[in-house]
N, C-alpha and C positions, 0 to 999 in steps of 0.2 A: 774708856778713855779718861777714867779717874786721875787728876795728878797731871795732865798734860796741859802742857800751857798753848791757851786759844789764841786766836787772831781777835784784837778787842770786836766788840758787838757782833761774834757770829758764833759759830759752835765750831768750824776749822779746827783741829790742832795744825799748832805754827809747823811742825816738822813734818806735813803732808804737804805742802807746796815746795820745800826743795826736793823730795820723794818725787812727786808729780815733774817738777823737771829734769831731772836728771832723767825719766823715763820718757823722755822730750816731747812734754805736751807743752804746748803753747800757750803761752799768758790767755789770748782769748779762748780758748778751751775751758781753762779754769775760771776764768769768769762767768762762761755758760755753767756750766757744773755748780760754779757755788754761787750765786745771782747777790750775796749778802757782800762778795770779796770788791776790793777795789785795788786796782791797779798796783796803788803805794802798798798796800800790803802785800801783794806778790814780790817788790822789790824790795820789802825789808827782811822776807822773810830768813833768805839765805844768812843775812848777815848776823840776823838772831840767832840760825843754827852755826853757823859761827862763832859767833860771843858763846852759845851757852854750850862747846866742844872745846874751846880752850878754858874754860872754868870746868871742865872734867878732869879733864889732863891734868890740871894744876894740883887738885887734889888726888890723884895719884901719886903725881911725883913725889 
């Protein structure tokens, strides 16, 4: 998991919480699972994979 950007103070990478919902676990799932995560981070996550999908694309184009 070299090179993947974390969820601050935990070892999460940020791109295994939109993974985990898209495969429709639920916010409280992922917080039993990862006991480190909080809430705010499950709801920023998407947007992060967001932001850092169109800063792909851009350097393609």
């Amino acid at each position: 998991m070299r090179g993947m950007a974390r969820i601050k103070g935990t070892r999460a990478p940020v791109a295994t919480i939109p993974g985990m919902l898209a495969k429709g676990h639920c916010c409280e799932s992922m917080l039993d699972g990862y006991p480190d995560l909080k809430r705010q981070d499950i709801d920023a996550a998407p947007q992060n994979a967001n932001w850092r999908m169109s800063e792909y694309t851009r350097q393609i184009a």
